[in-house]
C-alpha positions as YAML, in Angstrom:
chain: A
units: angstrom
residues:
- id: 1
  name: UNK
  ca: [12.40, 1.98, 15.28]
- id: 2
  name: UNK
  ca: [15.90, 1.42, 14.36]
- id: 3
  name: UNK
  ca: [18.87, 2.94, 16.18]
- id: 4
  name: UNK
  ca: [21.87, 5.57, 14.95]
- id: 5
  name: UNK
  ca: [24.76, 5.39, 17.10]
- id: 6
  name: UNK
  ca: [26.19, 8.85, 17.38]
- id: 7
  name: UNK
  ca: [29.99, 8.89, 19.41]
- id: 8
  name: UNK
  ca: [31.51, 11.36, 17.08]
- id: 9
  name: UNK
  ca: [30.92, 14.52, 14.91]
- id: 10
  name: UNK
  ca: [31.48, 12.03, 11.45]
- id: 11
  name: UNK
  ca: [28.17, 9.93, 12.45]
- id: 12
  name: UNK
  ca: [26.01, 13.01, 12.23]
- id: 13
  name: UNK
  ca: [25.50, 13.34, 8.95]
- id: 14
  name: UNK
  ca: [24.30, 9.47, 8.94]
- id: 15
  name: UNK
  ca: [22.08, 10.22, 11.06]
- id: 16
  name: UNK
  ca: [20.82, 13.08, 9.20]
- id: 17
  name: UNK
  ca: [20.92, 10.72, 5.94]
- id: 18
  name: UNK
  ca: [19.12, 7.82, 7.80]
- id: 19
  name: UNK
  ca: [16.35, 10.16, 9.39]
- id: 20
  name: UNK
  ca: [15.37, 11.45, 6.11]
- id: 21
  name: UNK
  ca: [14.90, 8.17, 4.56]
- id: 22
  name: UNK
  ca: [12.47, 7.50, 7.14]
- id: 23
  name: UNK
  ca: [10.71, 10.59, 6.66]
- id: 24
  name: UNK
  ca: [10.52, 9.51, 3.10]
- id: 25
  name: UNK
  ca: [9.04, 6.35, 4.41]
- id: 26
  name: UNK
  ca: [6.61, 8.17, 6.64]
- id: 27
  name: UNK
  ca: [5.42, 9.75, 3.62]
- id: 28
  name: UNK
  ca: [6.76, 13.36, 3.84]
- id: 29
  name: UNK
  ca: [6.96, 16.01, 1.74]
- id: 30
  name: UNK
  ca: [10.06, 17.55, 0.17]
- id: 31
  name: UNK
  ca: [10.20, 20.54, 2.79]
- id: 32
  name: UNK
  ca: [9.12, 18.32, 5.49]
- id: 33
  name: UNK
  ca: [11.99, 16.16, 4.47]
- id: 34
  name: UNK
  ca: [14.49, 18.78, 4.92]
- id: 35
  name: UNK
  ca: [12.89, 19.95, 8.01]
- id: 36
  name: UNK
  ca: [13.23, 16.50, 9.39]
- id: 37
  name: UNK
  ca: [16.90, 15.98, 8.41]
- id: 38
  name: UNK
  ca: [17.20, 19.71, 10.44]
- id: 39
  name: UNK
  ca: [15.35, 18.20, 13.78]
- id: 40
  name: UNK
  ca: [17.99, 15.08, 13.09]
- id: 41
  name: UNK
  ca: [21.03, 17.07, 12.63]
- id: 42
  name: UNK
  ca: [20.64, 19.27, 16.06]
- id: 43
  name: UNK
  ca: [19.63, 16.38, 18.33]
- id: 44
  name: UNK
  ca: [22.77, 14.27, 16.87]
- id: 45
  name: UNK
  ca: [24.41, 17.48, 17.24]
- id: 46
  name: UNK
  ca: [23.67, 17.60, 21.07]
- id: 47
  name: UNK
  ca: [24.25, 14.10, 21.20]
- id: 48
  name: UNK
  ca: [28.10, 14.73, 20.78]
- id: 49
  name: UNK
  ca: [28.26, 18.74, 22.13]
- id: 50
  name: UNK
  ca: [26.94, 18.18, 25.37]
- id: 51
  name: UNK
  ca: [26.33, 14.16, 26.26]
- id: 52
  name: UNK
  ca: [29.74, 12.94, 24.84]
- id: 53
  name: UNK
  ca: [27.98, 10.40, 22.74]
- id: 54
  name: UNK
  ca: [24.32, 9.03, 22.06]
- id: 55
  name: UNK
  ca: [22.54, 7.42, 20.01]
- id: 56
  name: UNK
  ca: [19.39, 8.52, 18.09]
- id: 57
  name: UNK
  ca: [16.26, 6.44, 17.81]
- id: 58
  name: UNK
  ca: [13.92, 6.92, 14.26]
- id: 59
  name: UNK
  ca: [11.06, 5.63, 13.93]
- id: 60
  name: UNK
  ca: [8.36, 6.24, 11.06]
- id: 61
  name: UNK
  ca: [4.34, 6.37, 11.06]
- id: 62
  name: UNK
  ca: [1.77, 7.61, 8.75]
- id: 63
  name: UNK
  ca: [3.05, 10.96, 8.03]
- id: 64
  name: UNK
  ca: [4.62, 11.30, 11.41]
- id: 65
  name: UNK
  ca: [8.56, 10.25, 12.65]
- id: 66
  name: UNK
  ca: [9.08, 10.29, 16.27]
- id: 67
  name: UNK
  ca: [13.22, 10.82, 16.93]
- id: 68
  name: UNK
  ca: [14.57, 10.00, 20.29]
- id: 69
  name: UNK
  ca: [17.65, 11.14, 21.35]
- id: 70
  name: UNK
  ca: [19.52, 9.18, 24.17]
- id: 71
  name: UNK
  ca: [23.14, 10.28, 26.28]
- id: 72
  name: UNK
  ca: [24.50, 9.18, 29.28]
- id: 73
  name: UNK
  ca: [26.18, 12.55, 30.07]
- id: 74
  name: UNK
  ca: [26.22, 14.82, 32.66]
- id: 75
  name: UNK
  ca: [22.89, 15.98, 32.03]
- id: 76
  name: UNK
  ca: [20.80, 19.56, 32.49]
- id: 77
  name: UNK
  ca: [20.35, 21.62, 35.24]
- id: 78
  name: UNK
  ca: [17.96, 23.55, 33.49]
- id: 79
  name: UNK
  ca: [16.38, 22.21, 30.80]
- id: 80
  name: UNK
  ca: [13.64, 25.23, 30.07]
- id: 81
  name: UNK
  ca: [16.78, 27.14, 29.86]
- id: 82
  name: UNK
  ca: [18.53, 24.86, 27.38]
- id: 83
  name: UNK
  ca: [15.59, 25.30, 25.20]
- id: 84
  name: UNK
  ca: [16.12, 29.06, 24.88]
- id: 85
  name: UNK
  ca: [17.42, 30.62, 21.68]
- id: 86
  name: UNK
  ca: [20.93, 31.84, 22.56]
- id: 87
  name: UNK
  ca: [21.60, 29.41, 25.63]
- id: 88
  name: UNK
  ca: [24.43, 27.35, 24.92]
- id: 89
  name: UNK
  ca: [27.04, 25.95, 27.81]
- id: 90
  name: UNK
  ca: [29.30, 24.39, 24.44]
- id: 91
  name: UNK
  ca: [30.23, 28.16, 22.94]
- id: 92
  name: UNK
  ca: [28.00, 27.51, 20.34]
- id: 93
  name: UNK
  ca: [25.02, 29.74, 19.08]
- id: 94
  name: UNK
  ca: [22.47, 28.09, 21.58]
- id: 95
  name: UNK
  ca: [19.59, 27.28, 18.82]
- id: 96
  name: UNK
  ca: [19.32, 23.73, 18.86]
- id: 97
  name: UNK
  ca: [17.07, 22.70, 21.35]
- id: 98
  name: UNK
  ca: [14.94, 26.15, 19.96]
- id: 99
  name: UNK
  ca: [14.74, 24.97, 16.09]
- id: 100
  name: UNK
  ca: [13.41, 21.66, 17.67]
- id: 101
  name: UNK
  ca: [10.96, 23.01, 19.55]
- id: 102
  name: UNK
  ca: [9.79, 25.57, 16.93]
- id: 103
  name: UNK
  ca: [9.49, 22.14, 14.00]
- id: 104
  name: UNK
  ca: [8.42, 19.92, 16.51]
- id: 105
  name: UNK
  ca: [4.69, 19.00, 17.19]
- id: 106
  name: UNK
  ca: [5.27, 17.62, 19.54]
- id: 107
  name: UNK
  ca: [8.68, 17.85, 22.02]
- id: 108
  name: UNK
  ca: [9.89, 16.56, 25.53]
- id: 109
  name: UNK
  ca: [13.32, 17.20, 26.77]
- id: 110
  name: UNK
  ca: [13.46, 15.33, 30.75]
- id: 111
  name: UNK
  ca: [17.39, 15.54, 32.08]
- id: 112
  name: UNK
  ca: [18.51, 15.90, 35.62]
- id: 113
  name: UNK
  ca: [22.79, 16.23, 36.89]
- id: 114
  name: UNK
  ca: [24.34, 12.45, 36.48]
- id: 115
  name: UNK
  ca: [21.02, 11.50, 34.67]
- id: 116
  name: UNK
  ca: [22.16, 11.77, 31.36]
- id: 117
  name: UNK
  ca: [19.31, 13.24, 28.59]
- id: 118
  name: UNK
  ca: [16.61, 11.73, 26.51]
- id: 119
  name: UNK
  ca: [14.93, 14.17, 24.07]
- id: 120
  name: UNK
  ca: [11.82, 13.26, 21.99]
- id: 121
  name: UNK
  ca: [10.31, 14.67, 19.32]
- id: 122
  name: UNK
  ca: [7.46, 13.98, 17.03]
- id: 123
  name: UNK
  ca: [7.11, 15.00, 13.54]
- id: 124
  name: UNK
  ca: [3.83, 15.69, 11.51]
- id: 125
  name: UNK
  ca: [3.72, 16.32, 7.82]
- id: 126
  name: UNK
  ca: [1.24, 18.45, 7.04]
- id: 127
  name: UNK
  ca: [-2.25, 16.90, 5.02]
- id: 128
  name: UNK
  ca: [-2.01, 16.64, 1.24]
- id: 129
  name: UNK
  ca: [0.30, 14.84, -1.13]
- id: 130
  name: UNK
  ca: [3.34, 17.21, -2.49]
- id: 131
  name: UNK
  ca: [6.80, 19.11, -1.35]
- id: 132
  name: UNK
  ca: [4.37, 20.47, 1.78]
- id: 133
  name: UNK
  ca: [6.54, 20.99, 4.96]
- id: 134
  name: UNK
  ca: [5.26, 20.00, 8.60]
- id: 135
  name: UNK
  ca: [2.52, 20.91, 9.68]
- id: 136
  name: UNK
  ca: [2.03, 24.21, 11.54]
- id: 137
  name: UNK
  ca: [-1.52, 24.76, 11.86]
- id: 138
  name: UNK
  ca: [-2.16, 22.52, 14.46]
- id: 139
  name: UNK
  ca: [-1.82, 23.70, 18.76]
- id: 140
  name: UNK
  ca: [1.03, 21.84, 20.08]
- id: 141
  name: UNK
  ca: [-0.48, 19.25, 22.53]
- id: 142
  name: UNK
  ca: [0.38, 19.72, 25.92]
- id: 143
  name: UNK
  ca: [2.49, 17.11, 27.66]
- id: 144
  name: UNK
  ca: [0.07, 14.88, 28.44]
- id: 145
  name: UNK
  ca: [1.39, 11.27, 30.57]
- id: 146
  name: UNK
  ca: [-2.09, 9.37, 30.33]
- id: 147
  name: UNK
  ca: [-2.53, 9.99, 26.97]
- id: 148
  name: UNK
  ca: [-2.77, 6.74, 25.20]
- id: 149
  name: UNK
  ca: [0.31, 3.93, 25.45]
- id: 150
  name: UNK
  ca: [4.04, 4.72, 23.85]
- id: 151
  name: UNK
  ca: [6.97, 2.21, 23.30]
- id: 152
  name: UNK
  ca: [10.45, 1.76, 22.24]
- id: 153
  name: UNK
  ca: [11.22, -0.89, 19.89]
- id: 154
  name: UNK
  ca: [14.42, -2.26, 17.88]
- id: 155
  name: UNK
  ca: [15.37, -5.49, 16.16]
- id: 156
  name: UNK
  ca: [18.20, -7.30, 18.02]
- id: 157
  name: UNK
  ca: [21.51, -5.85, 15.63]
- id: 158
  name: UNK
  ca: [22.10, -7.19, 12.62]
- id: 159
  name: UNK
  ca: [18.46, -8.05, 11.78]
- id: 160
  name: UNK
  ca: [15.98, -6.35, 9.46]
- id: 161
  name: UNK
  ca: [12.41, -7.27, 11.39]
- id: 162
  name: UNK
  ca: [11.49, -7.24, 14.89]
- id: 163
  name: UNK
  ca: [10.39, -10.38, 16.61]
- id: 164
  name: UNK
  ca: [8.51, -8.47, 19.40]
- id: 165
  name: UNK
  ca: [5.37, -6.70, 19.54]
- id: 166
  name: UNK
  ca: [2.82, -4.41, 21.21]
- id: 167
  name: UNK
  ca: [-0.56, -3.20, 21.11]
- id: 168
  name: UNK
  ca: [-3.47, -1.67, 23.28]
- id: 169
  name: UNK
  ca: [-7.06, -1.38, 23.22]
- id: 170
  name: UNK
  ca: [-9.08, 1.81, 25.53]
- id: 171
  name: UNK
  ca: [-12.40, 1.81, 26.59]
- id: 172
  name: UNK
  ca: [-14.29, 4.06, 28.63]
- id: 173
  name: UNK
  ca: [-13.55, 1.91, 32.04]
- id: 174
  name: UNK
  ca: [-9.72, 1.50, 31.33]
- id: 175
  name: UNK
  ca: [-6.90, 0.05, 28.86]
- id: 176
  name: UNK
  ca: [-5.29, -3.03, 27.94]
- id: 177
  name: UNK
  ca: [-2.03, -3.12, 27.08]
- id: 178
  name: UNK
  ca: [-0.21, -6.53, 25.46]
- id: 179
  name: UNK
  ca: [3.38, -7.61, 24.42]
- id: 180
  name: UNK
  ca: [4.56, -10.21, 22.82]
- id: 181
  name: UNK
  ca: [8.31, -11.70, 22.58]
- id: 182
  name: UNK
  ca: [8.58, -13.99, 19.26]
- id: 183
  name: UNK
  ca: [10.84, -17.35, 20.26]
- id: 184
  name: UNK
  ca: [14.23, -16.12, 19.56]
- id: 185
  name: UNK
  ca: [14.62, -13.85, 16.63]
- id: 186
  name: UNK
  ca: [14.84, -12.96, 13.06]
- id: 187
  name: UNK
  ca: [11.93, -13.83, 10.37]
- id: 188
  name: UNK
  ca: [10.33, -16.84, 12.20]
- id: 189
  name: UNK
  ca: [10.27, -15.10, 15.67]
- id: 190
  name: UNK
  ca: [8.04, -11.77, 13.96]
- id: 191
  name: UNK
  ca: [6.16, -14.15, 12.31]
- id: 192
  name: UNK
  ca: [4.88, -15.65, 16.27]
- id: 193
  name: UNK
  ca: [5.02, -12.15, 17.32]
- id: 194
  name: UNK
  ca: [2.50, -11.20, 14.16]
- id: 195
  name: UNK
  ca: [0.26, -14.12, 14.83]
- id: 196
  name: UNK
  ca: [-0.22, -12.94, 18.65]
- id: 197
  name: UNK
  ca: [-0.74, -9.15, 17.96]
- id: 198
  name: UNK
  ca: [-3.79, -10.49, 15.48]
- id: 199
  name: UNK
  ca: [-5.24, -12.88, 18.02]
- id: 200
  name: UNK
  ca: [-4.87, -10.16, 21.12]
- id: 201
  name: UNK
  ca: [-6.68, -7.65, 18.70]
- id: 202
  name: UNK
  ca: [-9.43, -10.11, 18.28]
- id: 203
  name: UNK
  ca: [-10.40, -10.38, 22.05]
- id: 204
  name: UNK
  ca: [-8.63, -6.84, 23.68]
- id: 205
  name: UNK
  ca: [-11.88, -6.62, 25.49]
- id: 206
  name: UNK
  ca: [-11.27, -9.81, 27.19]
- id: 207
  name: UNK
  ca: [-10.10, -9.87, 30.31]
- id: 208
  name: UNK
  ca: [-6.36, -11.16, 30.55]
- id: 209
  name: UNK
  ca: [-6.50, -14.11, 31.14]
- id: 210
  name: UNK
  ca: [-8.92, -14.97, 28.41]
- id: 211
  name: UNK
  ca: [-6.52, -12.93, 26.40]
- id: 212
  name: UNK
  ca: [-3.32, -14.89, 27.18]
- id: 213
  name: UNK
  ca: [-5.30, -18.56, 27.15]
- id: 214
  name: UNK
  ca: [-6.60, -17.33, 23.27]
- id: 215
  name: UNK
  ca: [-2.97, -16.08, 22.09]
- id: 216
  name: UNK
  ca: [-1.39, -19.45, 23.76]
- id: 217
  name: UNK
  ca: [-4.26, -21.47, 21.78]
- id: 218
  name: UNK
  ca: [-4.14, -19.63, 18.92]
- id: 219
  name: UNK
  ca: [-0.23, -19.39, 18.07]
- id: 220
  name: UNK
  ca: [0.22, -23.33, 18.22]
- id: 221
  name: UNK
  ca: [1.15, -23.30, 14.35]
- id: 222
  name: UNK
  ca: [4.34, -20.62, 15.10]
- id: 223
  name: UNK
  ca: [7.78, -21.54, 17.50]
- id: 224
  name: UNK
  ca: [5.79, -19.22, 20.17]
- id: 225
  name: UNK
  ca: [7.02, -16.91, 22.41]
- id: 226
  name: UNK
  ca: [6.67, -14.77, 25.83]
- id: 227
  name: UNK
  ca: [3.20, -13.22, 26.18]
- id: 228
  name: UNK
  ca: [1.51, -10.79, 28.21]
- id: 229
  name: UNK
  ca: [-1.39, -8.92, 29.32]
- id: 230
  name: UNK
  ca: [-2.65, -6.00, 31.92]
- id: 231
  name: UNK
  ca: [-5.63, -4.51, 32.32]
- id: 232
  name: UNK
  ca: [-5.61, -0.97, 34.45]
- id: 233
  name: UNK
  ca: [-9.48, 0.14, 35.79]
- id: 234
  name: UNK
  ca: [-9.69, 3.34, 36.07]
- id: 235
  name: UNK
  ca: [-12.52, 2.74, 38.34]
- id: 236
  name: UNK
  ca: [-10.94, 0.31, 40.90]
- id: 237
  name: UNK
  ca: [-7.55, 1.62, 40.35]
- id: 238
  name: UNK
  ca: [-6.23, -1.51, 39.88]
- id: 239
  name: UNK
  ca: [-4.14, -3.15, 37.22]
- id: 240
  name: UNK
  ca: [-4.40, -6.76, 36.35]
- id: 241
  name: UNK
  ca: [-1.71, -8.85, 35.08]
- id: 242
  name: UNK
  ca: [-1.15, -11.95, 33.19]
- id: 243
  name: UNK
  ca: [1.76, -13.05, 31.44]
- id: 244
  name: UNK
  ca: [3.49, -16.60, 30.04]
- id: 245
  name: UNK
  ca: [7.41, -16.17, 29.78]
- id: 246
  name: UNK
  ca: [9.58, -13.46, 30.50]
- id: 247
  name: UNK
  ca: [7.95, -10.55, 29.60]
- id: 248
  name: UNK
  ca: [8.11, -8.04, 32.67]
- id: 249
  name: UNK
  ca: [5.28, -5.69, 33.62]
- id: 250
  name: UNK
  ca: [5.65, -3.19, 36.88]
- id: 251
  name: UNK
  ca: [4.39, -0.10, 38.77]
- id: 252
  name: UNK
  ca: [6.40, 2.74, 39.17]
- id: 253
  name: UNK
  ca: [4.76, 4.84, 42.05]
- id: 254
  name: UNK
  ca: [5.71, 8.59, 42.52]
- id: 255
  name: UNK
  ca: [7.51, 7.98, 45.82]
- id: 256
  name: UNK
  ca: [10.41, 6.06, 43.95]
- id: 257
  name: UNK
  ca: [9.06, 2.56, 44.90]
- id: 258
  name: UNK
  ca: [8.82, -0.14, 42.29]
- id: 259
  name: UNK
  ca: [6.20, -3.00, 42.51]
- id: 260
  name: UNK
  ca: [7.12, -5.99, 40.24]
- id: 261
  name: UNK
  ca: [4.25, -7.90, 38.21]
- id: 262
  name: UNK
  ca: [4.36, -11.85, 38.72]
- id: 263
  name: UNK
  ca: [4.47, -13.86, 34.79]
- id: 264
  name: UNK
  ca: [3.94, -17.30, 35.05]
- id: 265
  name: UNK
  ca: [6.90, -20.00, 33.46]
- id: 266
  name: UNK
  ca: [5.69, -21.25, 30.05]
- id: 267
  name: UNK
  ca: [6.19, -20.71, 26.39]
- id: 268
  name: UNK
  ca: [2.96, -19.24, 24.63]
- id: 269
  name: UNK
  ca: [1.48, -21.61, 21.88]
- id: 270
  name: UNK
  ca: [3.46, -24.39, 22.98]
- id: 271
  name: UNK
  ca: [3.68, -24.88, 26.76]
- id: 272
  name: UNK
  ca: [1.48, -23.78, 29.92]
- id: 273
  name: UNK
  ca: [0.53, -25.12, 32.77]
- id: 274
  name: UNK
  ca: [-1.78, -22.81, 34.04]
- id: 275
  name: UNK
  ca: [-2.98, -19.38, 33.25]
- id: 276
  name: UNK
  ca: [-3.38, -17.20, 35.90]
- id: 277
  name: UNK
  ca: [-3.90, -13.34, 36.43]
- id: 278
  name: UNK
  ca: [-2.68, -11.12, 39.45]
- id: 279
  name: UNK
  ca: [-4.11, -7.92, 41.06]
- id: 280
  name: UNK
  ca: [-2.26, -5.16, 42.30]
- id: 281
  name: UNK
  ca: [-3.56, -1.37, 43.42]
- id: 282
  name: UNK
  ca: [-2.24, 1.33, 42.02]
- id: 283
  name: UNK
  ca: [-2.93, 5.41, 42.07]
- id: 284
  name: UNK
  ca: [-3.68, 7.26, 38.97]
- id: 285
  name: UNK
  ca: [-0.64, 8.99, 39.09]
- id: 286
  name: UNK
  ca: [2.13, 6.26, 38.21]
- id: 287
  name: UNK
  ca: [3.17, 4.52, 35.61]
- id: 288
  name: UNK
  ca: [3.75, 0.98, 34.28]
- id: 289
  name: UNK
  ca: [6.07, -0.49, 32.32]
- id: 290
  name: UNK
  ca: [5.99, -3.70, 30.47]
- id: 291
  name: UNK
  ca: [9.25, -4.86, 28.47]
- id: 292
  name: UNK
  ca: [10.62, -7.94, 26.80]
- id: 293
  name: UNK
  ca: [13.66, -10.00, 27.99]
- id: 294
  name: UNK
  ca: [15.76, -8.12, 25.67]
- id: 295
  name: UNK
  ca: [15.71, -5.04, 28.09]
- id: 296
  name: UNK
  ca: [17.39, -6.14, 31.71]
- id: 297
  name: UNK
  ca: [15.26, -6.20, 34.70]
- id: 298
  name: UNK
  ca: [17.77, -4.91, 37.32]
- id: 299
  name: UNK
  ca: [16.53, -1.30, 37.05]
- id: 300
  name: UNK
  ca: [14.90, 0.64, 39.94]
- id: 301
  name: UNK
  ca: [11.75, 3.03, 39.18]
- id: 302
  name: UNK
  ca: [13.72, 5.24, 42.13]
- id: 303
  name: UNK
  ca: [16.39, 7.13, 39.64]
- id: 304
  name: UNK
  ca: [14.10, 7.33, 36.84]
- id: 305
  name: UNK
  ca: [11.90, 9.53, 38.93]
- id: 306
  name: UNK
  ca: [12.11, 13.19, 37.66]
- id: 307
  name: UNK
  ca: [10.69, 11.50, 34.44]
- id: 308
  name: UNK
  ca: [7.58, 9.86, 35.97]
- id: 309
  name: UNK
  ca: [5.93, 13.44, 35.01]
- id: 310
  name: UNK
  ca: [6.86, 13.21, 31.55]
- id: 311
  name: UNK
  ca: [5.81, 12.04, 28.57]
- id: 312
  name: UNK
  ca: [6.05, 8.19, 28.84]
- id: 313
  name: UNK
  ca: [9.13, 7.82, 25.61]
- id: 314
  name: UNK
  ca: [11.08, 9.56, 28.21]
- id: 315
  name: UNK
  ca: [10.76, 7.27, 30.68]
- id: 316
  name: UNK
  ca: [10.73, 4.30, 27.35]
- id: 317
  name: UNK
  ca: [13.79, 5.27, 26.17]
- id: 318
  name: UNK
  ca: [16.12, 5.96, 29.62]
- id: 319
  name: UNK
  ca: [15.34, 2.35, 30.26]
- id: 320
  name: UNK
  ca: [16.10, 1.47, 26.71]
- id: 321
  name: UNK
  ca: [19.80, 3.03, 26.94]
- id: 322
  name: UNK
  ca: [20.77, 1.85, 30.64]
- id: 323
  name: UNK
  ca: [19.04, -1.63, 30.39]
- id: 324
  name: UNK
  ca: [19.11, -2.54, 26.73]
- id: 325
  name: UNK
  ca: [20.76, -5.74, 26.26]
- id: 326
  name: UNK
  ca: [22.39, -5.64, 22.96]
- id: 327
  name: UNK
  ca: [21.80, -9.34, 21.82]
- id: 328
  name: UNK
  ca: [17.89, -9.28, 21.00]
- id: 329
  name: UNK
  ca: [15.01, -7.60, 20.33]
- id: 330
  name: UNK
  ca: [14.20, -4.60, 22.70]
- id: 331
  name: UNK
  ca: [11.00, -3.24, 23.39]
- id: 332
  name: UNK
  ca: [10.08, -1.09, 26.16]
- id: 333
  name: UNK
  ca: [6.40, -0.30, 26.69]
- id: 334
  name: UNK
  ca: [5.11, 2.81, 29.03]
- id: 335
  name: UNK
  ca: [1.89, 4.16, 29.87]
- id: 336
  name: UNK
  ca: [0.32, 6.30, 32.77]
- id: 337
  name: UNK
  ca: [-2.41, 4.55, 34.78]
- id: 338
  name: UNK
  ca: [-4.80, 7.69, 34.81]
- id: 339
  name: UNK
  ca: [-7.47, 8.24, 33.23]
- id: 340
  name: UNK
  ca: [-7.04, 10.91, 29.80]
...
């Protein structure tokens, strides 16, 4: 993903501009284009109308672009209301939130009074090459917090590539999620992060351990990096957790309470005195969060709790905006425990 800062009404149209080269990349259609540079224009729109600044995340996939929209403002009291046609608290006509939700195909809004407001939405072109717009045959999805493993990721500012990473593998007893935080940054540090990703993805049904000794083993020839690994059974609802470096994993439980995940000191591919693994219970109903060094770690799963029933890029990208460091890569990595 790359990020659009958006503290006046000037750095809309950027944003707009920016978002529709991505769509481009995604591999959109010339209506779908346009209907992405819409979505774009009315989140960046909010962004300065009602959160006094933001910034807007864009990221591109096969033929879909997920935009996250991030403020620190004063936040909704009522966000089903916001996302009525005609609602508006800026003396506007009240239809942005509704165009989004009527393009969208996907669309999460979570924003509570001195909680600020992140918005996401995900955009599908619809099948078949030419000037198609998004697709509209499909049921929107309901919002749905197990369902599979989401992230936030940027390149620390001024670079082009990221040197962190993230993956997952599901089976029918769990999932395994793993990140990866290249040795510093830039082209060398992606290149570690690269080499991990293709060693985790050759043993993601390994337990974590096994996973973290065969990424440390098998990234010798890179300058290394953080690493890490957890396993959630659905059966035993339990998540195991290994990790080398700085990469932090933890719980956040629905009563507010946030239990840390213990990495062990080391350097993947390079240095590591022992690999180890740690078990810790957990109900079906929380969420965990793993996240490189370039996010800050003094965050408290206790005022991020209206979003623990959300999709998990709302919870993603809060942490991203209050925590984000500014000087590295960033990736923030959230998934439900429960079973899909």
């Amino acid at each position: 993903m790359f990020e659009v800062l958006v503290s006046d009404p000037s750095q809309v149209a950027e944003a707009r501009r920016r978002a529709a080269a991505a769509a481009v990349e995604a591999g959109f259609g010339e209506v779908a284009i346009g209907q992405a540079s819409l979505v774009a224009t009315e989140l960046s729109s909010n962004l300065i109308k009602h959160g006094g600044g933001g910034r807007l995340l864009v990221g591109a996939g096969n033929r879909t672009l997920d935009l996250l929209a991030l403020d620190s403002g004063a936040g909704m009291a009522d966000v089903q209301a916001c996302m009525a046609d005609g609602y508006s608290t800026a003396g506007t006509r009240g239809q942005g939130l509704g165009a989004v939700q009527r393009l969208a195909q996907s669309l999460d809004v979570g924003s509570w009074p001195g909680g600020g407001t992140v918005a996401w939405a995900r955009l599908v072109s619809a099948e078949g090459d030419g000037p198609g717009g998004l697709a509209q045959n499909i049921p929107r999805p309901p919002v749905l917090r197990n369902a599979g493993v989401w992230a936030v990721q940027t390149p620390m500012p001024g670079e082009d590539v990221c040197g962190d990473g993230w993956d997952w593998h599901g089976d029918a007893a769990g999932r395994t999620v793993f990140v990866v935080d290249g040795l510093g940054h830039g082209t060398e540090a992606a290149l570690a992060a690269n080499a991990a990703l293709a060693v985790f993805r050759r043993h993601a049904d390994a337990p974590p351990t096994e996973i973290v000794e065969a990424v440390h083993q098998g990234i010798r020839h890179t300058r290394g990096g953080a690493i890490a690994a957890a396993r959630i059974d659905w059966a035993s609802a339990t998540v195991t957790f290994a990790g080398l470096g700085n990469i932090a994993g933890a719980l956040l439980l629905p009563s507010g309470q946030t239990r840390r995940m213990v990495s062990l000191n080391g350097t993947a591919g390079h240095n590591a005195r022992k690999v180890q693994s740690f078990e810790y219970p957990c109900p079906d109903n929380a969420l965990m969060v793993m996240h490189s060094d370039g996010i800050g770690t003094g965050w408290s799963g206790e005022r991020y709790t209206p979003l623990l029933w959300r999709h998990p890029m709302l919870m993603a990208g809060a942490l991203y905006r209050d925590f984000n460091r500014g000087r590295d890569d960033a990736t923030v990595v959230v998934c439900g425990t429960g079973r899909p």
